[in-house]
Structures are given as structure tokens and as C-alpha cells.
Backbone bond lengths (Angstrom), bond angles and torsions (degrees), N, CA, C in turn:
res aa  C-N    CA-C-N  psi(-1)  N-CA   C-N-CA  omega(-1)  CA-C   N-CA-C  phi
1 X - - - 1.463 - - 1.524 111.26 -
2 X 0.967 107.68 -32.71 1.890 126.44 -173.82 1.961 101.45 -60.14
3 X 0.955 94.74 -43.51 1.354 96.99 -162.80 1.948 102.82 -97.75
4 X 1.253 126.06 -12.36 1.720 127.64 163.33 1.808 92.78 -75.62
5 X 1.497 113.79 -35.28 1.257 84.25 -170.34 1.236 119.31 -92.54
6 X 1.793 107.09 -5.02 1.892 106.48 174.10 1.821 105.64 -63.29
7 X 1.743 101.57 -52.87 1.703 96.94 173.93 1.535 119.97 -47.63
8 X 1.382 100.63 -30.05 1.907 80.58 -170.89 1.511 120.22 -95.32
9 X 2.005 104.87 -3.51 1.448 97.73 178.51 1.446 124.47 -66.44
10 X 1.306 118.95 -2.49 1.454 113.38 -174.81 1.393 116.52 -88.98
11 X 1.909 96.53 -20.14 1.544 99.18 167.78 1.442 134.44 -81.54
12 X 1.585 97.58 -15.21 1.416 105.53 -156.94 2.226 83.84 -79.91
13 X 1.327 97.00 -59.31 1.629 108.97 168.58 1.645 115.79 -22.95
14 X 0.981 117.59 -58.36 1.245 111.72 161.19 1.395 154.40 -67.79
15 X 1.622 94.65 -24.54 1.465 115.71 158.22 1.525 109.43 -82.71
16 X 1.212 139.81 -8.76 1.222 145.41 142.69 1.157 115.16 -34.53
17 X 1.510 98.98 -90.75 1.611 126.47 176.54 1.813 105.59 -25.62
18 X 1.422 113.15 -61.71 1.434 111.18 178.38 1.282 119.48 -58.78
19 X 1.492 117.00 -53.34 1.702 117.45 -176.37 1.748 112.17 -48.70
20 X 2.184 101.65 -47.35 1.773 103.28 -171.39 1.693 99.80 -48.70
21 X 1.534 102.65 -63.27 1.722 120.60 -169.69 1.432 108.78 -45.74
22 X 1.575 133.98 -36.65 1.467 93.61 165.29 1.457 103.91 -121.08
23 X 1.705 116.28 65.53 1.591 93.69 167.79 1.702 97.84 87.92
24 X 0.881 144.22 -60.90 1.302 127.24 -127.80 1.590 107.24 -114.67
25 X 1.530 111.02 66.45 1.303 111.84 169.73 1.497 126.80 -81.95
26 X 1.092 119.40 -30.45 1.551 146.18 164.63 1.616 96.81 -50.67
27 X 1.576 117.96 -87.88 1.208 120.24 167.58 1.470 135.34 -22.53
28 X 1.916 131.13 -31.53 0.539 122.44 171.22 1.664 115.87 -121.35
29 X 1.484 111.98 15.78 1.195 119.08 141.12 1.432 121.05 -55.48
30 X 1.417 118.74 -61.09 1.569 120.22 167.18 1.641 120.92 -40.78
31 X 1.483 111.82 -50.64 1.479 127.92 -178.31 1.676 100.03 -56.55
32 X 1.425 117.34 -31.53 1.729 106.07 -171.62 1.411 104.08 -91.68
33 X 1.042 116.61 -11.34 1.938 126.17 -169.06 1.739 93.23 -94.51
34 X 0.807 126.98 -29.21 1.605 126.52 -158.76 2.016 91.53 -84.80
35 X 1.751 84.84 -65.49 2.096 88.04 177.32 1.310 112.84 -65.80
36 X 1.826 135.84 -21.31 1.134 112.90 163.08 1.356 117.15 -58.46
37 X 1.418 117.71 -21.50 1.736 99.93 -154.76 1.491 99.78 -110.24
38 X 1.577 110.60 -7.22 1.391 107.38 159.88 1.487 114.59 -62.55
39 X 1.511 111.73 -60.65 1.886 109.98 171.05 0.757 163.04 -85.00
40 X 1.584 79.57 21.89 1.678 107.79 159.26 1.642 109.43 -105.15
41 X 1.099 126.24 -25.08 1.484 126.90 175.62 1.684 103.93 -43.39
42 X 1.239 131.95 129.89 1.314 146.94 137.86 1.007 113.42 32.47
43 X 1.662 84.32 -98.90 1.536 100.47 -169.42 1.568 132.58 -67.69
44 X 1.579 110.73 -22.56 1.251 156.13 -148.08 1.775 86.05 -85.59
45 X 1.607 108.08 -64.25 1.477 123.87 175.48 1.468 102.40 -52.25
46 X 0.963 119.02 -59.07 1.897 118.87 -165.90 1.587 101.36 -46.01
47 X 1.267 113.45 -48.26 1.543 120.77 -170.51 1.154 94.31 -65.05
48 X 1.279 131.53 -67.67 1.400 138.78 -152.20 1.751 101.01 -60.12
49 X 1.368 123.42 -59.56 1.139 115.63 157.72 1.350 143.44 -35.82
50 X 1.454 117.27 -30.35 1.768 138.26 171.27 1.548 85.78 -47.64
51 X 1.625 86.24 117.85 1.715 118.00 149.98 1.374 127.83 -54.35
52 X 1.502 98.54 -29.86 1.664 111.77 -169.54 1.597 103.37 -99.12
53 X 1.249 119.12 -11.88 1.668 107.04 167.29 1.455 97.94 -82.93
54 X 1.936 102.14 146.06 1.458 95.26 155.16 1.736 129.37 -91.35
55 X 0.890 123.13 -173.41 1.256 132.39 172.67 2.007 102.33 -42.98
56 X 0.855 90.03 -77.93 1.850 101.39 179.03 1.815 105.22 -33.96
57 X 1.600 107.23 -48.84 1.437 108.26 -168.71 1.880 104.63 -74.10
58 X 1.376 113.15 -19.35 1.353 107.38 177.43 1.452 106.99 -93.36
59 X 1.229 129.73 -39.80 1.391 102.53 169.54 1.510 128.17 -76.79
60 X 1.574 111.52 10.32 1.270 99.77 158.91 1.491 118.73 -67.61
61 X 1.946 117.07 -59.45 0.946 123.14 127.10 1.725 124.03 48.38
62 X 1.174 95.47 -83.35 1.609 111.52 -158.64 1.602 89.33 -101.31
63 X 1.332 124.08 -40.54 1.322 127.18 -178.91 1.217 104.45 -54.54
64 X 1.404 124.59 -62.40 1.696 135.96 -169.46 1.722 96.72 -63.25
65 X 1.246 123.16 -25.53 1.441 114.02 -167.65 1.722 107.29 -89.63
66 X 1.403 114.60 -30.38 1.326 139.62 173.69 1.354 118.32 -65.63
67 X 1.396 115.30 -21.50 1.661 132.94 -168.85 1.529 103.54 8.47
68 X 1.485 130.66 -157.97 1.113 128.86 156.87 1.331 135.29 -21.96
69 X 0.874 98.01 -0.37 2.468 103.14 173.98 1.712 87.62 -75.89
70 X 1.268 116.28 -22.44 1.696 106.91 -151.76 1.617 92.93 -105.23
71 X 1.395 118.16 116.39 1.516 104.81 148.17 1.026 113.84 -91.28
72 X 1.598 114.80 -169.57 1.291 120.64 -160.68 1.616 115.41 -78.79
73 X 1.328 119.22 -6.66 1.339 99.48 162.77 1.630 111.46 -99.03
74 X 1.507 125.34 3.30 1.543 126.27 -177.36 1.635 87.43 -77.28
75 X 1.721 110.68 -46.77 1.361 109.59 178.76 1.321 129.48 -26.52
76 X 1.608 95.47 -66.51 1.307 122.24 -179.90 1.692 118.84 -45.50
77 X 1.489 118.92 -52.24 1.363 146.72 155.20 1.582 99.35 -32.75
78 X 1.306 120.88 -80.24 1.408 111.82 -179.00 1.749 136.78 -48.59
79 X 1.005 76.49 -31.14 1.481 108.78 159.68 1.755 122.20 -44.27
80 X 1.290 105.46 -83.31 1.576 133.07 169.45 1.402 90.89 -55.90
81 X 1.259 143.52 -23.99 1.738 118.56 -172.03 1.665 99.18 -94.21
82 X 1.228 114.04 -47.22 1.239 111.05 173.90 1.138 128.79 -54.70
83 X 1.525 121.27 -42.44 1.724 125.81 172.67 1.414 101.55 -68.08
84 X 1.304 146.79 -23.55 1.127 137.44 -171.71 1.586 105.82 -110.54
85 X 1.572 112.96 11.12 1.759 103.43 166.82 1.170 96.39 73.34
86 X 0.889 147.80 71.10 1.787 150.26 -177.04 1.627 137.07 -152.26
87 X 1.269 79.82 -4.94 1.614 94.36 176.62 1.372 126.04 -70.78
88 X 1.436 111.03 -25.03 1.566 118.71 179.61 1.937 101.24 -60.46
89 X 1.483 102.50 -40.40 1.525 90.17 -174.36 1.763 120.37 -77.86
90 X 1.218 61.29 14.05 2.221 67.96 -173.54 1.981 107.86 -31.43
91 X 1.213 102.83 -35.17 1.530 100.88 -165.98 1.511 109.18 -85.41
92 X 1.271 115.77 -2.29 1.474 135.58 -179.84 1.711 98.54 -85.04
93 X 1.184 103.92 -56.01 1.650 122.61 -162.68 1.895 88.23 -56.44
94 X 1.411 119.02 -80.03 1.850 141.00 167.37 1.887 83.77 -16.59
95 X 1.070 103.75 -93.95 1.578 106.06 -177.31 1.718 105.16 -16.78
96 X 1.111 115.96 -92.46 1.291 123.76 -165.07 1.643 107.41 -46.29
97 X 1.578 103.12 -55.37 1.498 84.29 -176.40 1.716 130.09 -54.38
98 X 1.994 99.04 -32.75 1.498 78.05 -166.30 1.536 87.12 -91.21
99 X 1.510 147.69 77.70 1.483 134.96 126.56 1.576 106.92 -114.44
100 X 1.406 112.14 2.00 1.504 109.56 167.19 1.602 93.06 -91.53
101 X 1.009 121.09 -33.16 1.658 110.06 -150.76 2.556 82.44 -91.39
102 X 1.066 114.96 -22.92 1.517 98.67 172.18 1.724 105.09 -86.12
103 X 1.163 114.14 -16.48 1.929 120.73 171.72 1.499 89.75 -66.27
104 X 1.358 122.58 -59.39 1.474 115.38 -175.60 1.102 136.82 -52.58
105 X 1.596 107.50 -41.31 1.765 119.19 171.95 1.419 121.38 -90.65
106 X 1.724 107.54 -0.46 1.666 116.21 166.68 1.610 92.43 90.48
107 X 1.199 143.58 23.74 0.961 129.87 138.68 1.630 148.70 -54.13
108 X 1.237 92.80 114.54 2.240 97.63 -175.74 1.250 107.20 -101.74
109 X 1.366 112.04 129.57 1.595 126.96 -174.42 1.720 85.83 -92.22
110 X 1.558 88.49 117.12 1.473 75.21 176.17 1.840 102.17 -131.86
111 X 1.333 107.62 112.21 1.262 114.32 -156.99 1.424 149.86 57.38
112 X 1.494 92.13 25.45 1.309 106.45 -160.75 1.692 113.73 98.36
113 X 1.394 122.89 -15.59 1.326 87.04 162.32 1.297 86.24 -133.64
114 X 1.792 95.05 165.85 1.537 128.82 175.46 1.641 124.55 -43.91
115 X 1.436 129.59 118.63 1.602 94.27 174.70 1.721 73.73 -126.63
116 X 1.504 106.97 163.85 1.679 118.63 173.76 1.487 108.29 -129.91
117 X 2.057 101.96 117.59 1.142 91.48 179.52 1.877 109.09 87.18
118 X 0.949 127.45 29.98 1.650 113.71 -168.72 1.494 111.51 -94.88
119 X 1.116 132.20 164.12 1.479 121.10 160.28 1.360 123.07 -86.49
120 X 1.273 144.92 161.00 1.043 127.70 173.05 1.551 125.16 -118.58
């Protein structure tokens, strides 16, 4: 586990970086929950796994499955995970991003659940 989540912190960091910088952390909280649960779905995985698609044919793939949820920089994002073989950690990437994005809004996991803002 140590080591899916060293590969995916650089992605999740950057999909950070983009969502804080324009506003849209909420927005691309949803965008990482939607492609995690696309690539992890079944069938979704079998394709994504095929040896015989290339890179180009799987991020169409995820693009065509993403339709409008994706603008052009979610695009872009899907993009860069697929050319770099990265999609399996998608749920690594979701993980990481949203404990920067609850570090950001002052959220404390506190035993499992959320408090925002608490005193201590």
C-alpha cells in the first residue's frame, strides 16, 4: 500500500494544486470519486487492463465514459494518468487528494468521523 500511495502522491498534489488555484475543490472532489469508481468497476477494469488497447484507445475510454463531468483540464488529468499507467491507483490519488483538500478546509477526522473547524 506504501508504495501505490508514494506513486500517486504526486498526482493527487497536483490535482490539488489545480482544484485550490481555481476555486474548484468541491468540483474536483466529485471529478476524482466519479473516475475512481469508474476504474474500479469490473468491466471498466477489464478494458482498462487489455494489453491490446493502446494508451490513446484507453483514454478515449474514460473520456467517452466521463462525457461532460470532464472539462478540459479533468480531460487533460485523464490523460496524464493513462499515458503514465496510473489509473489503477486512482483510489490512492481520491485518498490523498481529499486529506489535503480536509487539511485545507480545517477538517479533523476524528475517529472516523468528520468535524469542521472544531475546538479542541
Amino acid at each position: 500500500m506504501a508504495e501505490l500511495t508514494t506513486i500517486a502522491r504526486p498526482y493527487a498534489e497536483a490535482a490539488f494544486r489545480i482544484a485550490r488555484d481555481t476555486n474548484a475543490l468541491p468540483v474536483w472532489s466529485e471529478l476524482l470519486r466519479f473516475l475512481c469508481e469508474v476504474a474500479t468497476d469490473p468491466q471498466a477494469a477489464r478494458a482498462l487492463d487489455n494489453p491490446k488497447l493502446t494508451a490513446a484507445d484507453k483514454a478515449a475510454l474514460l473520456l467517452s465514459i466521463g462525457g461532460e463531468r470532464l472539462d478540459a483540464t479533468g480531460r487533460s488529468f485523464v490523460k496524464v494518468l493513462v499515458d503514465a499507467d496510473r489509473v489503477a491507483v486512482l483510489p490512492q490519488i481520491r485518498e490523498l487528494f481529499e486529506a489535503l483538500k480536509d487539511d485545507a478546509d480545517g477538517v479533523i477526522d476524528w475517529d472516523g468521523s468528520k468535524c469542521v473547524n472544531c475546538l479542541l
